[in-house]
Backbone as a chain_set.jsonl record, in Angstrom:
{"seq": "XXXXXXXXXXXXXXXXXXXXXXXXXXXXXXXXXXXXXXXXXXXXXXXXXXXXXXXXXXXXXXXXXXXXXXXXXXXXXXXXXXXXXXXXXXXXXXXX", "coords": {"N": [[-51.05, -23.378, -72.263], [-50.761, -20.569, -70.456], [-47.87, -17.81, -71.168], [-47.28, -15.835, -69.307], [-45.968, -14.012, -66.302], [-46.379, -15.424, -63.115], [-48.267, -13.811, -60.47], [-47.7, -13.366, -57.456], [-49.355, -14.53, -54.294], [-51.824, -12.645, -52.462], [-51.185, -13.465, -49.887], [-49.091, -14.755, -49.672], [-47.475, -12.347, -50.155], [-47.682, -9.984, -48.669], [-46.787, -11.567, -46.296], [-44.108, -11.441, -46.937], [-43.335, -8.446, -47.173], [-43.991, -7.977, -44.17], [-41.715, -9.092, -43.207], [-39.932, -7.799, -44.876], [-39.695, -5.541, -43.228], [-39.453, -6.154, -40.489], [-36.976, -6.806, -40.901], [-35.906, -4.188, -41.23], [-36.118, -3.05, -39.482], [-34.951, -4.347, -37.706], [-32.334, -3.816, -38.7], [-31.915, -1.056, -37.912], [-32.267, -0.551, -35.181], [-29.565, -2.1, -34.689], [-27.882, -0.244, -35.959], [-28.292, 1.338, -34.023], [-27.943, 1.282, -31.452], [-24.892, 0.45, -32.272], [-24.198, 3.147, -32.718], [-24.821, 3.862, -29.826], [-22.355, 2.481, -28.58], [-20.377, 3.709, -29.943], [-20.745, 6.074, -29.045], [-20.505, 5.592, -26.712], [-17.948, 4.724, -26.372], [-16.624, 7.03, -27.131], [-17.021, 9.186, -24.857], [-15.957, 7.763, -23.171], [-13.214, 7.671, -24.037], [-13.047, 10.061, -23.479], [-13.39, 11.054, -20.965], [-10.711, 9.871, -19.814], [-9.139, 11.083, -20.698], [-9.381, 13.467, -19.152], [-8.653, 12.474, -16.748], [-6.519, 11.998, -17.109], [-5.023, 14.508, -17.585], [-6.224, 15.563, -14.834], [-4.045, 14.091, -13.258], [-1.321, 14.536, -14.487], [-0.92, 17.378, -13.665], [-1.796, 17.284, -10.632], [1.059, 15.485, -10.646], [2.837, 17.697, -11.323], [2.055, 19.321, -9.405], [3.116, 18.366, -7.124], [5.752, 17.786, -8.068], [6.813, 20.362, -8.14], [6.267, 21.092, -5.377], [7.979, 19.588, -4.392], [10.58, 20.507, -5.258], [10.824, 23.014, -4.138], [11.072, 22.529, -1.359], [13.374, 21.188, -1.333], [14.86, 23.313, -1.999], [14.362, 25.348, 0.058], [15.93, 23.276, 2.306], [18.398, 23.753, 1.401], [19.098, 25.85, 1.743], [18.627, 26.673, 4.235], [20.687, 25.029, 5.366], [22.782, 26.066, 4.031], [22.886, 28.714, 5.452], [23.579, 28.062, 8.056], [25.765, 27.377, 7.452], [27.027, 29.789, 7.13], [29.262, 31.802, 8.936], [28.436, 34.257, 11.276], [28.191, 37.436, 11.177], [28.444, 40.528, 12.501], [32.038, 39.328, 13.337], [31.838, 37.356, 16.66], [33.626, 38.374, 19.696], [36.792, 36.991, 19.777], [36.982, 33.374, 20.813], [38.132, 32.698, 24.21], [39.026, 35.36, 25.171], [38.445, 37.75, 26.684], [36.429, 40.828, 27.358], [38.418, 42.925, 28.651]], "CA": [[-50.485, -22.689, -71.134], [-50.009, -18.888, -70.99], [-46.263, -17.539, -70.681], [-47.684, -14.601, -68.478], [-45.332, -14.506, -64.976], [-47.455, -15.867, -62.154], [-48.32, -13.385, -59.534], [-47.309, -13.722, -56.131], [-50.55, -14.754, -53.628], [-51.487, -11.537, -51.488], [-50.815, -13.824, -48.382], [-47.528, -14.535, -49.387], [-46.435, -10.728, -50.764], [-48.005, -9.424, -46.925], [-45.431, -12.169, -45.218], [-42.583, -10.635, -47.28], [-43.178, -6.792, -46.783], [-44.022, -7.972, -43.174], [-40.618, -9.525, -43.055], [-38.642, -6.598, -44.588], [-39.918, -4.324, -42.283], [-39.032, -6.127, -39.563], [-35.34, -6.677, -41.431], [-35.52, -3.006, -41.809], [-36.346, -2.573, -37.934], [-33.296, -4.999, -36.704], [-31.118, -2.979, -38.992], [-32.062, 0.496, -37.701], [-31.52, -1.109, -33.801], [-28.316, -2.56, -34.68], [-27.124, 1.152, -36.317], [-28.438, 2.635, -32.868], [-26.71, 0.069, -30.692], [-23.815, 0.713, -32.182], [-23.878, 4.451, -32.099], [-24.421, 3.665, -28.543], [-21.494, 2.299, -28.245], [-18.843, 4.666, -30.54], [-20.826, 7.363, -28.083], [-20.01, 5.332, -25.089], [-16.244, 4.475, -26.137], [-16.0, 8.398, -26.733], [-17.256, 9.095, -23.296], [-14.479, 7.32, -21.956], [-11.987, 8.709, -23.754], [-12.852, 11.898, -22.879], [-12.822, 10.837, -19.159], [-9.201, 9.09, -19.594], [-8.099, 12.562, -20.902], [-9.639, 14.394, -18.168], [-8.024, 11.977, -15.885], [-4.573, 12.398, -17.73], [-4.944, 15.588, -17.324], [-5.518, 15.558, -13.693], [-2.949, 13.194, -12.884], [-0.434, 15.177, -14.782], [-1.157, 18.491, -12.676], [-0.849, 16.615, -9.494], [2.841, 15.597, -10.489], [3.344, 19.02, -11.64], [2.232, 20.576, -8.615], [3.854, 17.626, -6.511], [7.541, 17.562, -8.377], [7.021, 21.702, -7.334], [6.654, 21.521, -4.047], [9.463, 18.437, -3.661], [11.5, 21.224, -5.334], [10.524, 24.37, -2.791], [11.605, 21.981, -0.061], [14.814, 21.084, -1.033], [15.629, 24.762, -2.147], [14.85, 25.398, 1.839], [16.282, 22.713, 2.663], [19.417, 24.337, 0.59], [19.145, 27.442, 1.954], [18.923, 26.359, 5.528], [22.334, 24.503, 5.747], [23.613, 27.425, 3.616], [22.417, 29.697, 6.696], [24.115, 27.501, 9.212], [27.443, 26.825, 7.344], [27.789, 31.228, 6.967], [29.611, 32.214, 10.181], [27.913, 34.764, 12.391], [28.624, 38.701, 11.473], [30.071, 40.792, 12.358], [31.834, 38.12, 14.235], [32.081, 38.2, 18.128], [34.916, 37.902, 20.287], [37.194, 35.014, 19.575], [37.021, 32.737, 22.591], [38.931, 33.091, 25.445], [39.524, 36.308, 25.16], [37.065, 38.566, 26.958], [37.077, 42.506, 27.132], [38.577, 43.319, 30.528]], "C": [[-50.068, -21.294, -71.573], [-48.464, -18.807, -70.321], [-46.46, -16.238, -69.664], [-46.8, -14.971, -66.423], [-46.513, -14.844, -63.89], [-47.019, -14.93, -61.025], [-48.149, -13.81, -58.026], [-49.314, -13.578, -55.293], [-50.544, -13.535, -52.791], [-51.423, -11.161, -50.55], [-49.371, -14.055, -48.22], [-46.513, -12.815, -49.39], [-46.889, -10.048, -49.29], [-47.028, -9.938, -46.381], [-44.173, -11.233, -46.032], [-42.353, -9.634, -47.244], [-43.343, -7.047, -45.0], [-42.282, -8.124, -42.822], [-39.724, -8.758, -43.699], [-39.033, -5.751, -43.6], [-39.376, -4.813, -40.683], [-37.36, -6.627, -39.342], [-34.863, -5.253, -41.075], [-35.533, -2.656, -40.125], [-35.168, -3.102, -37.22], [-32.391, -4.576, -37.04], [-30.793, -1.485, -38.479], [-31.916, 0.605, -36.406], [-30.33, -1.353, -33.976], [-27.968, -1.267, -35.06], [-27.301, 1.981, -35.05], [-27.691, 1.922, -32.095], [-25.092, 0.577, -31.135], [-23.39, 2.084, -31.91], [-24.002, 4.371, -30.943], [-23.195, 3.139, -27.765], [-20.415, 2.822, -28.698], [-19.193, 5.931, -29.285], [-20.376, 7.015, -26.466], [-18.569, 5.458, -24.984], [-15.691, 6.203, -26.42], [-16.053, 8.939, -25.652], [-15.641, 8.814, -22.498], [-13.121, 7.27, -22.308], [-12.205, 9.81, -22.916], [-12.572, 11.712, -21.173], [-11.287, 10.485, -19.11], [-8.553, 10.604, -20.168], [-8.201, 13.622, -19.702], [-8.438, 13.676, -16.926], [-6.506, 12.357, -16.194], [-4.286, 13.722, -17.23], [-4.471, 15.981, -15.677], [-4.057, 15.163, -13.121], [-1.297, 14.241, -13.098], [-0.076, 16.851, -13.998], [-0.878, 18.296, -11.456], [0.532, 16.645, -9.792], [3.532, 16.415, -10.521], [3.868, 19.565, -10.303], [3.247, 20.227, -7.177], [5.472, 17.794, -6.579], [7.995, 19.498, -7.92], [7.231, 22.152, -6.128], [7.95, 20.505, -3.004], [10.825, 19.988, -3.854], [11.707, 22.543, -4.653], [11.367, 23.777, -1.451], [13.073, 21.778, -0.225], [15.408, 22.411, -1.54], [15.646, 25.111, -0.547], [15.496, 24.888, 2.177], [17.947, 23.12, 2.66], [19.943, 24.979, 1.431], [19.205, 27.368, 3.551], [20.076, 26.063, 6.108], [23.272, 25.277, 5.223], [23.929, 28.255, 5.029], [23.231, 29.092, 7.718], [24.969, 27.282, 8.67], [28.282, 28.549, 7.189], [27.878, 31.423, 8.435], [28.172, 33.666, 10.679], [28.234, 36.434, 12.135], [27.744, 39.503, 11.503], [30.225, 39.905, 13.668], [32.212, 38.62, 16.228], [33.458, 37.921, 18.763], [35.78, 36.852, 20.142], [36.905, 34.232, 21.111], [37.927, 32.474, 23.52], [39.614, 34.497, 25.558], [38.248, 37.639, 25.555], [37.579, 39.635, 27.189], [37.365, 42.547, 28.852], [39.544, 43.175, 31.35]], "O": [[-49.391, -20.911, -72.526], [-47.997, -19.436, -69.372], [-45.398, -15.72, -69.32], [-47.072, -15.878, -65.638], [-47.614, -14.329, -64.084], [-45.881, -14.972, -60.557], [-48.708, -14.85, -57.678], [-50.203, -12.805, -55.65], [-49.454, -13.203, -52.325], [-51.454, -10.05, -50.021], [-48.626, -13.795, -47.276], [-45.465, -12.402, -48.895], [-45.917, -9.435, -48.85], [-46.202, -9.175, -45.88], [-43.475, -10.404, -45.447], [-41.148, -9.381, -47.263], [-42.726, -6.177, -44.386], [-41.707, -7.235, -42.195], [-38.578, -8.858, -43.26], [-38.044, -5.148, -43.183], [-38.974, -4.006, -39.846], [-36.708, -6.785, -38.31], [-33.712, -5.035, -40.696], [-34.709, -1.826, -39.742], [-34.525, -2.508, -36.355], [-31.402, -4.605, -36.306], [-29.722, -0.889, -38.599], [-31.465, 1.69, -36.04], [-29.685, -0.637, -33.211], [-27.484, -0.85, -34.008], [-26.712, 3.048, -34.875], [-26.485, 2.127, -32.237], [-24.28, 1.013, -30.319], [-22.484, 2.349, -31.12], [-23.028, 4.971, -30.489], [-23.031, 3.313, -26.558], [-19.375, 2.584, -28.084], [-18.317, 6.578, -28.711], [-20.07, 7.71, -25.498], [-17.95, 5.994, -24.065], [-14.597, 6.599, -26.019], [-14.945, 9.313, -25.267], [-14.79, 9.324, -21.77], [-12.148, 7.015, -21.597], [-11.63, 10.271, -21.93], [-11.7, 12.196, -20.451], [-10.683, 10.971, -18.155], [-7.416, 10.978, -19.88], [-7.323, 14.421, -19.376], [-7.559, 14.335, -16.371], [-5.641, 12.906, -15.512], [-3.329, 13.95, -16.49], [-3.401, 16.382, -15.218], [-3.197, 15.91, -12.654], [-0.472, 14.548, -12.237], [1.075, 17.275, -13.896], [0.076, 18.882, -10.945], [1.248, 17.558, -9.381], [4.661, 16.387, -10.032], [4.966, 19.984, -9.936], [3.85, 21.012, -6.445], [6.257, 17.9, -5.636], [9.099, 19.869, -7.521], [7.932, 23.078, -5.72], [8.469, 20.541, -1.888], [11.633, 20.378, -3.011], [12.817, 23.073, -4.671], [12.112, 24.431, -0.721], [13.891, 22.143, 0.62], [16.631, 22.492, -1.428], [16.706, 25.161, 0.078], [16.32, 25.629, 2.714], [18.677, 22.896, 3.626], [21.075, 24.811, 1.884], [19.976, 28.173, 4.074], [20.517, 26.608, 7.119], [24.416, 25.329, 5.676], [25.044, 28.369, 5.54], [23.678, 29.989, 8.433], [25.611, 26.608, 9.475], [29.499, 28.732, 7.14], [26.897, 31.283, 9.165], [27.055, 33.667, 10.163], [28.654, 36.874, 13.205], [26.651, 39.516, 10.935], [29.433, 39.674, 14.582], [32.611, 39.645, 16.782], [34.289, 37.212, 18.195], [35.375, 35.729, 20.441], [36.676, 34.706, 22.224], [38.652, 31.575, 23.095], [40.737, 34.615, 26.05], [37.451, 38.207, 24.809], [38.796, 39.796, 27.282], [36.695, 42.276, 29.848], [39.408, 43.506, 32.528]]}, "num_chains": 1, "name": "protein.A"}
């Protein structure tokens, strides 16, 4: 018997380069897949910031115009609690 390693058959060494390649193909899907999905879950941050964003502008422009109103609102009952000048006649007392 020779000690010489025994070559692989060159039906079996075809199945096993067939079969990394298509190792090498489910690994190179699975790495795109997932970048499809770190690019999706960035996506939707970026929308949830845009939204924040909005949202936060609304209340802005909202808690602004609550505060316009009650400065009128202020300024109105101010206006009606300052008497009247220069003032007019007292009452009952007419010129004549």
């Amino acid at each position: 018997m020779s000690k010489q390693p025994r070559r692989e058959s060159p039906a079996k060494a075809a199945r096993a380069h067939a079969e990394a390649r298509t190792q090498a193909k489910a690994a190179r899907a699975q790495a795109e897949a997932a970048q499809a999905r770190a690019d999706l879950a960035e996506a939707k941050v970026e929308g949830a910031k845009e939204q924040d964003a909005a949202i936060a502008t609304a209340l802005q422009e909202d808690d602004e115009a609550r505060r316009r109103a009650d400065l009128e609102e202020v300024a109105e009952k101010e206006a009606e609690a300052v008497p009247d000048w220069p003032p007019g006649p007292p009452a009952g007392r007419g010129s004549g």
